[in-house]
C-alpha positions in Angstrom: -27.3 -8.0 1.5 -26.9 -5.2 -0.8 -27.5 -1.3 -1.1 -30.2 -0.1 -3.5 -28.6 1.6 -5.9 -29.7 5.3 -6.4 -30.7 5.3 -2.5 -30.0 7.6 0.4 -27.6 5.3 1.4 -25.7 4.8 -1.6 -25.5 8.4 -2.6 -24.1 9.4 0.5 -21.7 6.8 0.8 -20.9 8.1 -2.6 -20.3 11.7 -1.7 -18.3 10.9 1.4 -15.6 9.0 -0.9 -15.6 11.8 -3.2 -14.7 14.3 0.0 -12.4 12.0 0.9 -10.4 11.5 -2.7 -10.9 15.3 -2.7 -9.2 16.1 0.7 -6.0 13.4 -0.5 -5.7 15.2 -3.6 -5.5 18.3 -1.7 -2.7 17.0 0.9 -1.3 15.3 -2.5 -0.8 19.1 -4.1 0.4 20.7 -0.9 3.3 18.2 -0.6 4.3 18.1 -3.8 4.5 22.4 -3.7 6.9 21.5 -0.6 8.9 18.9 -2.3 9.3 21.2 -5.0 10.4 24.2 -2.5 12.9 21.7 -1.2 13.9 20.7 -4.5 15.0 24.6 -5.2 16.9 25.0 -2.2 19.1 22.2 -2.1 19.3 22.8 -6.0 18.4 18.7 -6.9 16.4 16.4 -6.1 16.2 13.9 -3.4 14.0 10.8 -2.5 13.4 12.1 0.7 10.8 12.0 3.7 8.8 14.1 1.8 8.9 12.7 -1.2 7.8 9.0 0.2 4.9 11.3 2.1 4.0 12.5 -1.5 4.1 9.0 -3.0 2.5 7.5 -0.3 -0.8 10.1 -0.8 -0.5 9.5 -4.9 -0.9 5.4 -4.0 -4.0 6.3 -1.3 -5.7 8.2 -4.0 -5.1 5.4 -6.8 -6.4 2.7 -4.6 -9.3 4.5 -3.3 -10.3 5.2 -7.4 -9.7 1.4 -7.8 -12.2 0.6 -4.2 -15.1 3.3 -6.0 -15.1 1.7 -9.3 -15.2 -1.8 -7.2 -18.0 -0.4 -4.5 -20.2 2.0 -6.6 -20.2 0.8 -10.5 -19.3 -3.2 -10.2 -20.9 -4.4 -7.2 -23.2 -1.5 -6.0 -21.8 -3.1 -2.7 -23.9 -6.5 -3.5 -21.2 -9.0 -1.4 -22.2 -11.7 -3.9 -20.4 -10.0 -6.3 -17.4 -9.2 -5.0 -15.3 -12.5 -5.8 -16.3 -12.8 -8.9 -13.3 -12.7 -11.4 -14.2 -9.9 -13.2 -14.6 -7.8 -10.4 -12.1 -8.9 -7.5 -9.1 -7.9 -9.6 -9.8 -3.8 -8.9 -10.0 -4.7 -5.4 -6.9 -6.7 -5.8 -5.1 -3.6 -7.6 -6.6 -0.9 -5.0 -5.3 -3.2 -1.9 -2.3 -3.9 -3.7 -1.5 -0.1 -4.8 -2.2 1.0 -1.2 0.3 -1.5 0.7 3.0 -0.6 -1.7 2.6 3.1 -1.1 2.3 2.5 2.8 5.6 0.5 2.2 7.4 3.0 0.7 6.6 5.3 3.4 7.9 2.8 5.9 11.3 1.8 4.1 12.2 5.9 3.7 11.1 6.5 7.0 12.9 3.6 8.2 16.3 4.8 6.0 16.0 8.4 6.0 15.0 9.4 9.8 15.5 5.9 11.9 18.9 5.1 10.1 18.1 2.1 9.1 17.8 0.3 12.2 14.8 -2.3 11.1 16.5 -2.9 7.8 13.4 -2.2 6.2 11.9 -5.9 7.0 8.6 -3.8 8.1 8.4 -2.2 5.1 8.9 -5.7 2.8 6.5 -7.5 5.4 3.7 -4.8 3.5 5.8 -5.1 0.3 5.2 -8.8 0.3 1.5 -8.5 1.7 0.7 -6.5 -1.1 2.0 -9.3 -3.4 -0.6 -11.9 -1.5 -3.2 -9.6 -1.8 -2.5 -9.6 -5.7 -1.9 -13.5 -6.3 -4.1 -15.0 -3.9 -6.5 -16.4 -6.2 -10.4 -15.8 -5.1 -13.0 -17.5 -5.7 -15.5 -17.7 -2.8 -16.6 -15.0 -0.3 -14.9 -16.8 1.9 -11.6 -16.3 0.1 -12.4 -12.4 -0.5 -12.5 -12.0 3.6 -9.7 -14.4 4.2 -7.5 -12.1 1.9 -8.9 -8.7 3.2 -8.6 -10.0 7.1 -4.3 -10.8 5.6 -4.3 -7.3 4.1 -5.8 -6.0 7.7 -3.1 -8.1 9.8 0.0 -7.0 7.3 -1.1 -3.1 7.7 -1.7 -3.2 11.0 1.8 -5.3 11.8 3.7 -2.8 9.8 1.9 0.1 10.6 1.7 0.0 14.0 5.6 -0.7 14.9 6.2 2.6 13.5 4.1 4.8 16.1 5.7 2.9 18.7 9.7 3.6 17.4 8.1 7.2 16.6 7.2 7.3 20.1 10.3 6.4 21.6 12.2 8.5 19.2 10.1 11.2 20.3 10.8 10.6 24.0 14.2 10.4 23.1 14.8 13.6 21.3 12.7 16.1 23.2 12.8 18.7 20.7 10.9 16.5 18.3 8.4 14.9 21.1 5.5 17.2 19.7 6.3 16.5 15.9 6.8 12.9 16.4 3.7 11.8 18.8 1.7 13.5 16.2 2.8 11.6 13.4 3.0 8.2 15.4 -0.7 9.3 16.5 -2.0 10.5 12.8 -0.5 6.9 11.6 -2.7 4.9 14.3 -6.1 7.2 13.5 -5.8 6.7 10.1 -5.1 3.2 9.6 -7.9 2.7 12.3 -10.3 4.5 10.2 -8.8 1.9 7.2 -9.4 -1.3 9.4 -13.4 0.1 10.0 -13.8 -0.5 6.1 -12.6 -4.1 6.4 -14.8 -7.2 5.3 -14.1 -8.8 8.7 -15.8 -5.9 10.6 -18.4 -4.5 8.3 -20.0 -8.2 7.0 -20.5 -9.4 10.8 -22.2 -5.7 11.7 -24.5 -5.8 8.0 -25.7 -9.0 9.6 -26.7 -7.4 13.3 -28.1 -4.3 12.3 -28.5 -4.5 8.6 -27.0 -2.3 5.4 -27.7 1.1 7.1 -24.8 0.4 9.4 -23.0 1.3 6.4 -23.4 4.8 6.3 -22.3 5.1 10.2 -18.9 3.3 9.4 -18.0 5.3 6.7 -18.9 8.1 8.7 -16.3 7.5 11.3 -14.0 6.0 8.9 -13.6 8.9 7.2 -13.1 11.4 9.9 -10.4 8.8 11.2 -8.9 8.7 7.9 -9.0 12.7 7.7 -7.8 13.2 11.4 -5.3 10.7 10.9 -4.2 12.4 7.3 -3.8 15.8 8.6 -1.9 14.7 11.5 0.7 12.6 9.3 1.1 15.8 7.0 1.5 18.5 9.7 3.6 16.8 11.7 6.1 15.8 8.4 6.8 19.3 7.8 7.8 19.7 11.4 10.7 17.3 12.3 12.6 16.1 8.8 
């Protein structure tokens, strides 16, 4: 079950991922205007909180080029398509360049604001997720899901122990509650609005209500992903 290419639908799934690569880029430019303020005032430069968010923004807007190419010129979202060899490696790179970035948001956050408390496994259980994502050889559509449903479990394993500590950190330090909730918050929105795009969830709703389901999951996926960005930026400026 494929989208016509050229269609309503596939044009407007199109123009949502351009607004979205267009809103990172954006939240890409203004940390990297605040790294460089930071970088002036303490006269050098340091891998820092804000540097990690900075990185972390650079990877989401690489992988998502890698997932257009993949979606709109190689498979025109065609599912038959999408473990062939010649395709399945930008999905590979795009997953892969994603969970690296998320995991070198984790391992600073986890050395530069948590002091190091989790030994940065959470942040090498991504690393090393990334690396399966990448190797795992696919074949079938059956491995394509297997590996996206791995790359869902090792994002949502390493993402979501990281609101929770946020949480408690925040509870703990009350001058940092409002700073941190919304950063444990904007991390649980966004890599909600990530999960929606999965194979696991989309192929079983395709198959209910057809490809027009499509346009409604990007929909919300992208105002997740947006909510969930802003939230993560704000609240970064606030509390490191």
């Amino acid at each position: 079950m494929a989208i016509e290419p050229n269609s309503f639908e596939f044009n407007f799934l199109f123009v949502l991922t351009i607004i979205l690569l267009s809103i990172k880029l954006i939240f890409a430019i203004f940390l990297f205007l605040r790294v460089l303020k930071r970088k002036r005032k303490k006269g050098s430069f340091e891998f820092d909180f804000h540097f990690a968010m900075f990185v972390f923004i650079i990877c989401l807007i690489i992988s998502e080029m890698f997932y257009m190419y993949f979606d709109f010129y190689l498979t025109e979202f065609d599912s038959d398509k999408y473990y062939l060899l010649e395709n399945v490696i930008y999905y590979k790179i795009g997953g892969t360049v994603y969970l690296i970035g998320f995991a070198i948001l984790l391992f600073t956050i986890d050395k530069k604001v948590l002091e190091f408390k989790f030994k940065g496994v959470f942040s090498y259980i991504l690393f090393f997720g990334a690396l399966f994502v990448l190797f795992y050889p696919i074949t079938t559509a059956e491995e394509f899901e297997f590996v996206s449903l791995i790359e869902m479990i090792v994002v949502f394993v390493g993402g979501f122990i990281f609101p929770i500590v946020f949480l408690y950190f925040g509870i703990k330090v009350p001058k940092l509650r409002n700073a941190t909730f919304l950063f444990a918050f904007g991390i649980i929105v966004f890599i909600l609005g990530a999960a929606l795009l999965g194979e696991v969830i989309v192929n079983p709703l395709k198959e209910v209500y057809g490809i027009g389901i499509l346009v409604v999951i990007w929909i919300f996926a992208l105002v997740l992903k947006i909510i969930g960005l802003i939230l993560i930026t704000y609240s970064s400026i606030k509390f490191i």
